[in-house]
N, C-alpha and C positions, 0 to 999 in steps of 0.2 A: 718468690712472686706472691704478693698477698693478695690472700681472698677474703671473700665478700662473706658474713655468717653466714649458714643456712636461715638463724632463726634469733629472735630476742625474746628472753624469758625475763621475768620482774616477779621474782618472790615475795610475798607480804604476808606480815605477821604482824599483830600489834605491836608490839615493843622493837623489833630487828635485831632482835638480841643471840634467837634460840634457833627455833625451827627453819626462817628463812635464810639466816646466815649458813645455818650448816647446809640446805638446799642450794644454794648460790655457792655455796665452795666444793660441793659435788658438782655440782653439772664442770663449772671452771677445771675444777681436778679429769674429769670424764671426757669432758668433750672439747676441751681446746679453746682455740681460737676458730671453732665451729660452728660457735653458740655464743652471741651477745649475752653476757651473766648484771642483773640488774636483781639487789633486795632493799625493803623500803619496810615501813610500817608506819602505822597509822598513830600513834603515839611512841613515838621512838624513845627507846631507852638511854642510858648515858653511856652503856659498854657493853660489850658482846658477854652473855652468860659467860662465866669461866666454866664450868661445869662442859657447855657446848664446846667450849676450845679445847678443852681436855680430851675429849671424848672424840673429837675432829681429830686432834691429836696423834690420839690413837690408832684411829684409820689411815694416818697418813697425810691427814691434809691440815695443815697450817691456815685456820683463819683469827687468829692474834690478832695481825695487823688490821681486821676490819673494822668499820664504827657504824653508830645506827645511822640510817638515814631518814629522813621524812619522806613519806610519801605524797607524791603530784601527779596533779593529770596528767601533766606533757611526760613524765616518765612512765604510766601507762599508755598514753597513747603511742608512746615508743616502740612498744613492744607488740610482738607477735604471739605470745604467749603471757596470758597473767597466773600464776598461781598462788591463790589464796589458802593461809593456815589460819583460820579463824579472825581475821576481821571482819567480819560482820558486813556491813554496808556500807566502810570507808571508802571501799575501792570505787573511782567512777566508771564507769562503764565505755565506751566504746565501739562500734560497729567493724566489723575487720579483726577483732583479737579474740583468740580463744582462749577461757576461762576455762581454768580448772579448778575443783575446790579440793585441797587435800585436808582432811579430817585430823588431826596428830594432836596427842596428849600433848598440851603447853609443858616445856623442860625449864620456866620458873620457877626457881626456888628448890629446886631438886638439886639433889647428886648426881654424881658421873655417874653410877650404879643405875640409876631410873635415866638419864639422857642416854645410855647407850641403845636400850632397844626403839627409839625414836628416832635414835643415827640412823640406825640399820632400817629402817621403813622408809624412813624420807632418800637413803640412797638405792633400795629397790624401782623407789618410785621416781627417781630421777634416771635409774637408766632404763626405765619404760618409757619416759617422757624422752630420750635422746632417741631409742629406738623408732618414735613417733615421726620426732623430724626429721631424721632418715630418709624415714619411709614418705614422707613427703617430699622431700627432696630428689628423692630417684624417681618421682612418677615425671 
């Protein structure tokens, strides 16, 4: 029987290359078919960091297969959740979605050595963000 998400999340990064691809292939790894998985950037890149795929890799989670996307209103307004990695003022705004702003060293141009402990942040912080819409879910 399918169900309905609980929630839609829209990661953004400048490029869609690093930080938000790997946050969009955690929660999809974490949370299923539980959570609508949406990443975009505001000047999108031409292919996912290898370094980041490496490194996802590693974890377990295969995002190869992903490409950058551009970011749009109507894919922000889609969502129920926006989280922002540093773009700045791209993102448009919306009444009804909650913003979150995650802080994370950009993993352009680095090695899998320097993307790893960004992995590891960005997947703590996705399963506080799962545990959130949980807990909104159950109330």
């Amino acid at each position: 029987m399918p169900t309905t998400p609980a929630a839609s999340v829209l990661f953004v990064c400048v490029h869609n290359a690093g930080r938000s691809q790997m946050a969009a292939g955690f929660l999809t790894h974490l949370a299923g078919d539980r959570v609508e998985v949406r990443s975009a950037g505001s000047l999108p890149a031409d292919q996912v960091n290898p370094a980041a795929v490496e490194a996802m890799r590693e974890a377990g989670v295969d995002i190869s297969g992903q490409t950058p996307k551009v970011l749009t209103p109507e894919a922000v307004q889609a969502s129920d959740y926006v989280v922002t990695m540093g773009c700045g003022d791209a993102c448009p705004v919306f009444p009804g979605t909650t913003y979150l702003d995650w802080a994370l060293e950009d993993p352009a141009g680095q090695g899998v050595e320097a993307v790893r402990p960004i992995r590891d942040e960005i997947r703590r912080r996705v399963e506080s963000l799962i545990r959130e819409i949980d807990a909104k879910r159950e109330v």
